[in-house]
N, C-alpha and C positions, 0 to 999 in steps of 0.2 A: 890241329886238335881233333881227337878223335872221341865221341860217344860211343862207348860199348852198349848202349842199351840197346834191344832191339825194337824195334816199335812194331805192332803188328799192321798198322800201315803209317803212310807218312802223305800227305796232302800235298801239293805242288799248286798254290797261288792261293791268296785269301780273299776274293771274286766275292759276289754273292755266292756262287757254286760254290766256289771250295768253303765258305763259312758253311751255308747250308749241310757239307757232305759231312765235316769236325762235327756238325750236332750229329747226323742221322749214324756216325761211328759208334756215339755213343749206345744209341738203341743197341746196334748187334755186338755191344761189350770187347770192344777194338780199342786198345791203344793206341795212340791219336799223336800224330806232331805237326802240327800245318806250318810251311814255309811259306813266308812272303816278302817278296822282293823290295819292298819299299816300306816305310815307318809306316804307313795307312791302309787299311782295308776296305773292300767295295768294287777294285778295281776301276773299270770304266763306269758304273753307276755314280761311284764318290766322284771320278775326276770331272765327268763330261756330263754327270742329269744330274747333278745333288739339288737343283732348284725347280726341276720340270717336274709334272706330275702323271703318275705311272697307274694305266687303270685297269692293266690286263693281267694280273696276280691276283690269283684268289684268295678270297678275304679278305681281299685291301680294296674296296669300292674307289678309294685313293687314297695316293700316298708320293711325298719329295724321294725322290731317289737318296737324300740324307736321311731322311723316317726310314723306309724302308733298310738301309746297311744299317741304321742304329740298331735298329727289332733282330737282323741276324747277326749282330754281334752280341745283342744281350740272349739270344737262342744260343750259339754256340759256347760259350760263357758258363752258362747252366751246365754244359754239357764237360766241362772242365778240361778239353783238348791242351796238350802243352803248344805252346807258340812262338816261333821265332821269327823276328821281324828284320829285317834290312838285310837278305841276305837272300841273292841271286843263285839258282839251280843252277851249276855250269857242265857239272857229271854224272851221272847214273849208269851203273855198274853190276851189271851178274854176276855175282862169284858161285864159281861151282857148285857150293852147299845150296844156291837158290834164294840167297839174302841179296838182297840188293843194298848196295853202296852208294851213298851218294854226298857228294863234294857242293859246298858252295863257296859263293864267291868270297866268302870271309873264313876260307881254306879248313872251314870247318866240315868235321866228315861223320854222315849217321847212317844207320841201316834200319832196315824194314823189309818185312816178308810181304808186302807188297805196298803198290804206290798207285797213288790216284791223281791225273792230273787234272788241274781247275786253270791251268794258269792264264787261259784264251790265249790271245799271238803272241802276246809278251806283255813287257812291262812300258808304259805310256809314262813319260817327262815332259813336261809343261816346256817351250821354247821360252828360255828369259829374254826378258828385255835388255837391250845391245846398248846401253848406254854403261860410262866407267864408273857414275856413281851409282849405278842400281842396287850390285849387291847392300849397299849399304842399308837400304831400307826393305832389304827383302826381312818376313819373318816378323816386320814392325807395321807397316800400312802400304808396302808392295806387295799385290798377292799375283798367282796366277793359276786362281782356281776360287772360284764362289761357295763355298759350302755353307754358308747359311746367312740370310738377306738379314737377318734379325740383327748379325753380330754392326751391321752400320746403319742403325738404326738414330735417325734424327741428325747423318753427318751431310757432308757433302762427297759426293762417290762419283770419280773420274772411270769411264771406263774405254779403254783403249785398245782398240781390237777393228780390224774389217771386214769381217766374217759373222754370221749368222750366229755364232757362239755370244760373239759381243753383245748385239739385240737382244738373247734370252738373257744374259747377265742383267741386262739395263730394265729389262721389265720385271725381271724378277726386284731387285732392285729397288728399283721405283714406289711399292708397297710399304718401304720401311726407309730410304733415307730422307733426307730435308731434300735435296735436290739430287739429282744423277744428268751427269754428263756424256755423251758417245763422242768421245771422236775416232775420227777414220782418214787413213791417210791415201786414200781414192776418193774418186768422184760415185762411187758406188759399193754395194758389201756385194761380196763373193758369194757365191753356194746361195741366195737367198730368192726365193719366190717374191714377187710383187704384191704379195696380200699380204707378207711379213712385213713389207717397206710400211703399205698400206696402214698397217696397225700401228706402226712403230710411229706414225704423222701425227696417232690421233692421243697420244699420250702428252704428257708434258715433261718428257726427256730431249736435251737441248739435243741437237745432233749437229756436229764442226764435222766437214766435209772435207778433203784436201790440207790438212794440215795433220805436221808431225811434231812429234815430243823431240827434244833435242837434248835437253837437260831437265837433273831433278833438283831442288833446290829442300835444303830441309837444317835438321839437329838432329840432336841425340836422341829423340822421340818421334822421331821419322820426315817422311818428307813433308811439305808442305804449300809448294808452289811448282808449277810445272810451267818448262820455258817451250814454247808452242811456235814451228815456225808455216811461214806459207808466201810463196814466192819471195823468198829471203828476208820478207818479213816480220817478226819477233812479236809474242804477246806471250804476259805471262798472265795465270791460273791459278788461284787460290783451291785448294782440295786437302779433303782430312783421307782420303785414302783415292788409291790406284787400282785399277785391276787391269792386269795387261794379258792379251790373248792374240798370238799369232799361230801356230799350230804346234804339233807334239813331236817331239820322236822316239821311233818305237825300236826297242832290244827285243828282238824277239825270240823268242824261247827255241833252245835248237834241238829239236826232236830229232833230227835227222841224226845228230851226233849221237845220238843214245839209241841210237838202232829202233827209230819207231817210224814205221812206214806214217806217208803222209801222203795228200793229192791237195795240190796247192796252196802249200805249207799248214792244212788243217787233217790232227790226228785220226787217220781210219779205223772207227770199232764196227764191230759189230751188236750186234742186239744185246748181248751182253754190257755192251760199252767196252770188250775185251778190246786191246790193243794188238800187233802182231807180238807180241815179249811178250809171254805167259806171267801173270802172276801186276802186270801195270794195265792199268783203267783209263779212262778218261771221259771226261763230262764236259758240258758249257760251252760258250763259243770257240773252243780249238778245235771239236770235237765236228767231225763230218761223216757222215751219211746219205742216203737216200732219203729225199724228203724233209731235210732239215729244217725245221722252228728257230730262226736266231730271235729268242724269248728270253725274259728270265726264267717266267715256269718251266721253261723246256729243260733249262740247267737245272733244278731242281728235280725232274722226274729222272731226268740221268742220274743226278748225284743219287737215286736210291736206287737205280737199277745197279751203279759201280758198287756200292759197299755192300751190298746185297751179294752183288758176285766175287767180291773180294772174302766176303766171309765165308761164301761157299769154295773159294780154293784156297781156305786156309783150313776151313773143316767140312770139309764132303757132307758130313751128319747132321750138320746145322739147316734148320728149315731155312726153307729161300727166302721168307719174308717174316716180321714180325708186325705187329701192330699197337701203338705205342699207347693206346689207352690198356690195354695191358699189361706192356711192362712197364709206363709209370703207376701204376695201381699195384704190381711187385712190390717197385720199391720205395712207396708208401708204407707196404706190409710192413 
C-alpha cells in the first residue's frame, strides 16, 4: 500500500526525542508523520523508568519517567503530527527527484523530503515468561513492564525477576499494594550493588531466594496461584497479579542498510545532527558524536537543532530558528 502524500518530514521512532521533535515540527510549519515500531511511546523511558524518578530535565525539579512520556505526548498532540503506530522502518530509499521512500514492516510505503531519526538502537521486547500457560494471562494480570504502581493498588503483587530491574519494581510497588512479593531464582540479584540489597532488607517486601515458578494456575479473569518449586519441593502462592522480568531483546534499527554511516552501531552527525544522506537527521541516543550527553535533555536540544536544519534544506530562506512565544502569540492572532 502506497501513500502518495508527501510529508515534508517523517520522524523514525516515538522516544521522547522523537515525540519531543513531532511538537518542535510544528513550530517551523512541517508536515509531520512519526513512525513507531510498537503500539506504545516513550521508548526506553516507558519500558525501563516509568517508576523511577528523573531530576535532570528542566522544569521538572521531578518527575516518573510515566509523567514525564504523558507531558510529551500530550506536547506533541497539541502539535497535531499524524501517527502511525506498530510498524517497523525496514527501508529508506533516495529516488532521483530527492524524495525519500520509505517501506515498513506492515509493507506499507510513504515519502518525505526529509527524515529525522529518533529511533536510539532499536526497538526493546520484554522476554516472556517460558511457562505453556503464560500467554494465557498475559494482557489480564501477567505483565512485564510496571508503568504505574497505582493501577495495583491494595492487591497482593508477585514480582519475579533476579535483576535489579525486579527490586525497583518491588519498591516502587510497595507504596501502593497490600503486600509485594520478590522472588528470585538465585541465591543473589545480578547487576545489583550492596546498598540496593541493603535497602531492599529494610522494607517490608518478602524476598524468596532460590526458588522457581513452575506453573500458573488461574480462570478466565486471570491467574491466581503460582506453583513455586525449590529443591524439587512444590509450594503454591496466592497473588492478584505477576510481574515477570528476565531481560529484553533488541531489533535494532539498520542504519547501515539505508546507507547511513555509523561508529559502533550509533549514527554519525555532525553539528548539524546532518547524517552522511543529505536531506536525513538524527537525534537522541543513536545519535554519536564527540562528547556525547546520553541525557534526555540532550535528545531534546538535538531534536531542535534537526528540524531546525531540516527546515533550512527544505527552504534555504527560512531563519534558522524561531522562538515559540512568538509564534504561539501568531496564532493566538
Amino acid at each position: 500500500m502506497r501513500n502518495d502524500f508527501i510529508y515534508d518530514v517523517i520522524i523514525v521512532g516515538g522516544g521522547t526525542t522523537g515525540l519531543y521533535t513531532s511538537f518542535y515540527t510544528k513550530l517551523r510549519k512541517m508536515t509531520t508523520l512519526l513512525i513507531e515500531a510498537t503500539s506504545a511511546f516513550g521508548g526506553k523511558v516507558a519500558q525501563f523508568y516509568p517508576e523511577k524518578h528523573i531530576y535532570d530535565v528542566g522544569a521538572y525539579p521531578v518527575a516518573t519517567g510515566e509523567e514525564m512520556v504523558d507531558k510529551l505526548l500530550e506536547q506533541s498532540r497539541k502539535a497535531e503530527p499524524e501517527i502511525i503506530t506498530d510498524e517497523f522502518v525496514e527501508q529508506i530509499r533516495k529516488q532521483e527527484n530527492g524524495i525519500f521512500e520509505i517501506k515498513t514492516s506492515a509493507g506499507k510505503l510513504y515519502m518525505a523530503r526529509t527524515i529525522i531519526l529518533t529511533s536510539g538502537m532499536g526497538t526493546y521486547q520484554m522476554k516472556p515468561l517460558r511457562l505453556e500457560e503464560a500467554p494465557l494471562y498475559e494482557g489480564k494480570n501477567l505483565h512485564y513492564y510496571l508503568k504505574s504502581p497505582e493501577k495495583f493498588r491494595d492487591k497482593r503483587v508477585t514480582v519475579y525477576a533476579m535483576n535489579r530491574t525486579g527490586i525497583d519494581w518491588a519498591r516502587a510497588l510497595e507504596k501502593t499494594a497490600k503486600e509485594v512479593t520478590l522472588i528470585n531464582q538465585r541465591d543473589y540479584f545480578l547487576y545489583t550493588p550492596p546498598q540496593v540489597i541493603e535497602a531492599l532488607e529494610e522494607t517490608s517486601i518478602r524476598v524468596i531466594y532460590n526458588h522457581k515458578v513452575t506453573k500458573l494456575l488461574g480462570n478466565s479473569q486471570g491467574l491466581h496461584t503460582l506453583l513455586v518449586e525449590q529443591d524439587g519441593l512444590q509450594m503454591m502462592y496466592e497473588t492478584d497479579a505477576l510481574l515477570y522480568y528476565e531481560n529484553v531483546n533488541l531489533t535494532q534499527t539498520p542504519f547501515a542498510s539505508w546507507g547511513i554511516e555509523t561508529d559502533k552501531n550509533k549514527v554519525i552527525v555532525d553539528h548539524s545532527m546532518a547524517t552522511n544522506v543529505s536531506g536525513i537527521y538524527a537525534a537522541g541516543d543513536a545519535v554519536h558524536y564527540e562528547n556525547k550527553n546520553m541525557l534526555i535533555a540532550t535528545g531534546f536540544a538535538e531534536a531542535i537543532t534537526a528540524v531546525n536544519s531540516a527546515k533550512l534544506y527544505l527552504d534555504p530562506s527560512a531563519s534558522a530558528q524561531v522562538y515559540s512565544t512568538i509564534e504561539y502569540q501568531k496564532n493566538r492572532g
